[in-house]
MIZA-537376 format. One record per residue (C-alpha): x negated, y, z; residue in one letter; residue number from 1. Coordinates in steps of 0.1 Angstrom, whole numbers, plus 5000, padded with zeros to 4 digits. Example, Ala and Ser with C-alpha at 12.3 -4.5 7.8 and 13.67 -1.06 7.14 Angstrom:
# residues 2
     xx     yy     zz   residu   num
   4877   4955   5078        A     1
   4863   4989   5071        S     2
//
This chain:
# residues 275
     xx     yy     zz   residu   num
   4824   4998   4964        X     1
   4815   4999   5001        X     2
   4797   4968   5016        X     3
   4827   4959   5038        X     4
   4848   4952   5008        X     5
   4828   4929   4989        X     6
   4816   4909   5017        X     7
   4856   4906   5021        X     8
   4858   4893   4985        X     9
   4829   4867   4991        X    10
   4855   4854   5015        X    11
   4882   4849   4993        X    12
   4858   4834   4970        X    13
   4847   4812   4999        X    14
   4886   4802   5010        X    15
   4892   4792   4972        X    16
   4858   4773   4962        X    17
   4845   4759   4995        X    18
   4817   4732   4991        X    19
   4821   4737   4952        X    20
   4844   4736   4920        X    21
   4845   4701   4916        X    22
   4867   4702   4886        X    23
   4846   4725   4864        X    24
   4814   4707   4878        X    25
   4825   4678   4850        X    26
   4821   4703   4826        X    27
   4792   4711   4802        X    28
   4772   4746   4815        X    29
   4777   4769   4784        X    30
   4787   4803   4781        X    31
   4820   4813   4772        X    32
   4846   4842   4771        X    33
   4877   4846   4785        X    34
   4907   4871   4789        X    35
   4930   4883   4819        X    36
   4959   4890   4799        X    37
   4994   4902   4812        X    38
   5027   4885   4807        X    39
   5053   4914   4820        X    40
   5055   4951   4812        X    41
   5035   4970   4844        X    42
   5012   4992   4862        X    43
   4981   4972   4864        X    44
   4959   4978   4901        X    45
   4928   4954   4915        X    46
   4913   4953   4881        X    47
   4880   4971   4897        X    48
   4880   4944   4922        X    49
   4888   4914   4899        X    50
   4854   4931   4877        X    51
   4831   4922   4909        X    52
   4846   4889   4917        X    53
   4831   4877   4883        X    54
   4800   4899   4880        X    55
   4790   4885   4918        X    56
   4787   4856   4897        X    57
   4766   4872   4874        X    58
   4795   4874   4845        X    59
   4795   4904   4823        X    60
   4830   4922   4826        X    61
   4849   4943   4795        X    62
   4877   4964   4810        X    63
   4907   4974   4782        X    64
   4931   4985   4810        X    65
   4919   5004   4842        X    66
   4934   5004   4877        X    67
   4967   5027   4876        X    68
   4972   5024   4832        X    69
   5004   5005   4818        X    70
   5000   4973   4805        X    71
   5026   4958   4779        X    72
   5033   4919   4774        X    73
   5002   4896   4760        X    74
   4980   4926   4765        X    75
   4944   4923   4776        X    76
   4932   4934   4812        X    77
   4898   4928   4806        X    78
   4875   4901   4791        X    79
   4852   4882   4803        X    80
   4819   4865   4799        X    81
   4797   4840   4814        X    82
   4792   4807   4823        X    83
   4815   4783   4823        X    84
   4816   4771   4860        X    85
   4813   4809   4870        X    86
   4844   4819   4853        X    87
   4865   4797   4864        X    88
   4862   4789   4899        X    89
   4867   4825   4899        X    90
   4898   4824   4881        X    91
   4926   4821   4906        X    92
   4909   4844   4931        X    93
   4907   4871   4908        X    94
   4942   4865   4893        X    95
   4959   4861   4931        X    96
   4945   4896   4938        X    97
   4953   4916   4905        X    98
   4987   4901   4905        X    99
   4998   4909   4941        X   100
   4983   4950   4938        X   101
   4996   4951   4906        X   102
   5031   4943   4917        X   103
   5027   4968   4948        X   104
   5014   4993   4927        X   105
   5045   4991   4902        X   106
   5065   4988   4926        X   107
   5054   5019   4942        X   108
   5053   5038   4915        X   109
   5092   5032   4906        X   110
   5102   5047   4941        X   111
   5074   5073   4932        X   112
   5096   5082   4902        X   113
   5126   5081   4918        X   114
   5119   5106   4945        X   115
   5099   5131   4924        X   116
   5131   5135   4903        X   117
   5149   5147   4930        X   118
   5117   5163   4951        X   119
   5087   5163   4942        X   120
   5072   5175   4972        X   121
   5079   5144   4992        X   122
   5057   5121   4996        X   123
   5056   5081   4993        X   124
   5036   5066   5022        X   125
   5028   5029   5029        X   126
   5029   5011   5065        X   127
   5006   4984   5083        X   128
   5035   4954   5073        X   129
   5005   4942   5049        X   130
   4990   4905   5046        X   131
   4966   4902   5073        X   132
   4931   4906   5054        X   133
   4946   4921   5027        X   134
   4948   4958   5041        X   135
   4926   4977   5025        X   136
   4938   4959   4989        X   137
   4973   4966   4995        X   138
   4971   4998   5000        X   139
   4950   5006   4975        X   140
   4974   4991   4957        X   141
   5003   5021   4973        X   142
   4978   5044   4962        X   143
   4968   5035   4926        X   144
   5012   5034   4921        X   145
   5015   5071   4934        X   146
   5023   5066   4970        X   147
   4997   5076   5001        X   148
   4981   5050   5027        X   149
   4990   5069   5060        X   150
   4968   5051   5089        X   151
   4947   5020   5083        X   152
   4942   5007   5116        X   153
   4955   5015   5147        X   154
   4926   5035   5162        X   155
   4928   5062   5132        X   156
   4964   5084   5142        X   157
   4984   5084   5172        X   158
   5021   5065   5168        X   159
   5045   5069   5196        X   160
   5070   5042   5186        X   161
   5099   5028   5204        X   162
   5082   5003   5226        X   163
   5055   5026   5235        X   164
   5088   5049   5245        X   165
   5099   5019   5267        X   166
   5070   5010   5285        X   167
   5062   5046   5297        X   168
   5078   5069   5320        X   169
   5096   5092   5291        X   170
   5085   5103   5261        X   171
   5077   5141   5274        X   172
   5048   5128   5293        X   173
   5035   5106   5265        X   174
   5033   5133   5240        X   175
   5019   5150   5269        X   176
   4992   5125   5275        X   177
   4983   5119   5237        X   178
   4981   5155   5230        X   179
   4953   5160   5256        X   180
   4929   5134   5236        X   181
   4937   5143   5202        X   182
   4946   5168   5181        X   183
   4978   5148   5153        X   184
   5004   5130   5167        X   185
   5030   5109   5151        X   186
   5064   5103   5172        X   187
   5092   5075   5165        X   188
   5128   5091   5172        X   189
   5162   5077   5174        X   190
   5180   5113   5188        X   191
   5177   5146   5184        X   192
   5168   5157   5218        X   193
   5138   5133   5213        X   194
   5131   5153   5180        X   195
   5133   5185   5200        X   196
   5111   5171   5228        X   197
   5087   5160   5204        X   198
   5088   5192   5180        X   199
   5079   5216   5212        X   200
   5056   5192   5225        X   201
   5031   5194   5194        X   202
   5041   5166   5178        X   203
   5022   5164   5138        X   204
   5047   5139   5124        X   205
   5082   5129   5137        X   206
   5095   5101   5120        X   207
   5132   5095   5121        X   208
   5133   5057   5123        X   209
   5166   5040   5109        X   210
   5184   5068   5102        X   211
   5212   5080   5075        X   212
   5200   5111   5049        X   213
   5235   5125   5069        X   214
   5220   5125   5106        X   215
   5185   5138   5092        X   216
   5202   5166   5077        X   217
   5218   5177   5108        X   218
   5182   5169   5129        X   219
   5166   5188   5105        X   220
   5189   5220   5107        X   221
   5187   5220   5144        X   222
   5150   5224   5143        X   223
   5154   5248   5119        X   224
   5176   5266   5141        X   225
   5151   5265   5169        X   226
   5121   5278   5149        X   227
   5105   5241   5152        X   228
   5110   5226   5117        X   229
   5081   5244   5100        X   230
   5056   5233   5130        X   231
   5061   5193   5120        X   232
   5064   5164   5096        X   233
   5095   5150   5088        X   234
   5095   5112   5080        X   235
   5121   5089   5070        X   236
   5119   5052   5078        X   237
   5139   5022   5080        X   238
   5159   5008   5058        X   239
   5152   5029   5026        X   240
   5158   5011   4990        X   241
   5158   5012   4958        X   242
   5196   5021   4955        X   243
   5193   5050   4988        X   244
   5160   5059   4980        X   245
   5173   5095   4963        X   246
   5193   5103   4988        X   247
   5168   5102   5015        X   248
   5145   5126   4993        X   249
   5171   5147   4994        X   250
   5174   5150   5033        X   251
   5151   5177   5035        X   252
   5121   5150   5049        X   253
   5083   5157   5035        X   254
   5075   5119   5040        X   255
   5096   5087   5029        X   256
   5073   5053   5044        X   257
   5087   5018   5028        X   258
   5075   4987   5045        X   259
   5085   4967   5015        X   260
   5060   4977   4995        X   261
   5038   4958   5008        X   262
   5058   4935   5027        X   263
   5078   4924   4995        X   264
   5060   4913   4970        X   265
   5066   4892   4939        X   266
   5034   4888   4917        X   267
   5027   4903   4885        X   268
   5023   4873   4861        X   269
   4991   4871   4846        X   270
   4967   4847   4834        X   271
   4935   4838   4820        X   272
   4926   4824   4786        X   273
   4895   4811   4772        X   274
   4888   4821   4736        X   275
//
């Protein structure tokens, strides 16, 4: 686990415990054991990261369920022991962060399902609508449910998006621009000639933003037509659900991205149990 990431998890600890545990301060310093057990059916993600939440606290950690494995109702995560104090003003952090990547990873993975039935050469791909300071957690998250992370951060690929579009002269010299400095570009399209521009430009990606499977189709056949579809990325994004989800996998795309994965999300209800 990289350096980065645990200092980040000595900040949640921080946020939640502050000056101390005040409430488990009145208890007795013993050791004890405890389990992170599951109430719902669901893919369970964060579980590596919950592990060195309690062993920074010098805990000793059992795992039953990895990150990515099914967990059932009233099934054990893991178990833990340690002293008293250390276990539980760990508790909530550790149960916060297992329960919102576990929901984003089983969320993921029922789109996942859903678009390898019809293709499964398209893939799922996250976006950067995640909790500020919960980036790299969410989309581990994506990735432990099946799906992809695409970019972290903004200084990692090259996004043309609509307002960049606006604020420049037009899109042909943008591309232009971008493609002189690096190597894979992603474009944001609302039209086909802007598709076409981008295609013959050099464009890596284009990503169709908002758009029916019905237009993509006919986008995708006129690049086809003009030799350009096998030189990009097709990516689908914007308003894609649960109950449209198959029909955009069938549009011919290679890439469906789902703000909602991240930006939608409804817990995974677990707790923990002394014994």
């Amino acid at each position: 686990m990289q350096s980065s990431t645990k200092k980040q998890l000595e900040r949640f600890l921080a946020e939640d415990i502050k000056s101390g545990d005040i409430t488990s301060k009145l208890l007795a310093r013993k050791k004890i054991t405890a389990s992170i057990i599951s109430r719902e059916k669901s893919i369970v993600a964060g579980v590596a990261y919950a592990k060195e939440i309690f062993t920074s606290r010098k805990c000793k950690v059992a795992i039953h369920k990895k990150d990515g494995q099914t967990v059932t109702p009233n099934q054990k995560i893991m178990t833990i022991s340690g002293d008293t104090y250390s276990i539980l003003s760990c508790e909530r952090t550790a149960l916060n962060l297992m329960s919102r990547m576990s929901s984003i990873a089983n969320q993921t993975n029922t789109y996942v399902k859903k678009i390898h039935a019809v293709n499964p050469k398209v893939g799922l791909y996250s976006t950067r609508k995640t909790a500020p300071g919960l980036r790299i957690f969410d989309k581990d998250a994506v990735e432990i449910g099946g799906g992809h992370k695409h970019r972290m951060s903004l200084d990692q690929t090259v996004m043309i998006k609509d307002n960049h579009i606006a604020a420049s002269d037009s899109l042909y010299d943008l591309v232009k621009r971008a493609r002189l400095q690096h190597k894979k570009i992603e474009v944001e399209v609302e039209n086909l000639d802007d598709a076409i521009t981008a295609a013959r430009e050099g464009a890596y990606i284009i990503m169709l933003d908002n758009m029916p499977p019905g237009k993509i189709k006919k986008i995708i056949k006129a690049l086809e037509q003009l030799n350009l579809r096998n030189k990009v990325r097709i990516e689908a994004s914007g308003g894609i659900n649960h109950s449209n989800v198959t029909q955009y996998a069938r549009s011919g795309v290679d890439m469906i991205s789902i703000g909602k994965l991240t930006s939608s999300v409804s817990g995974l209800d677990l707790s923990l149990e002394v014994n």
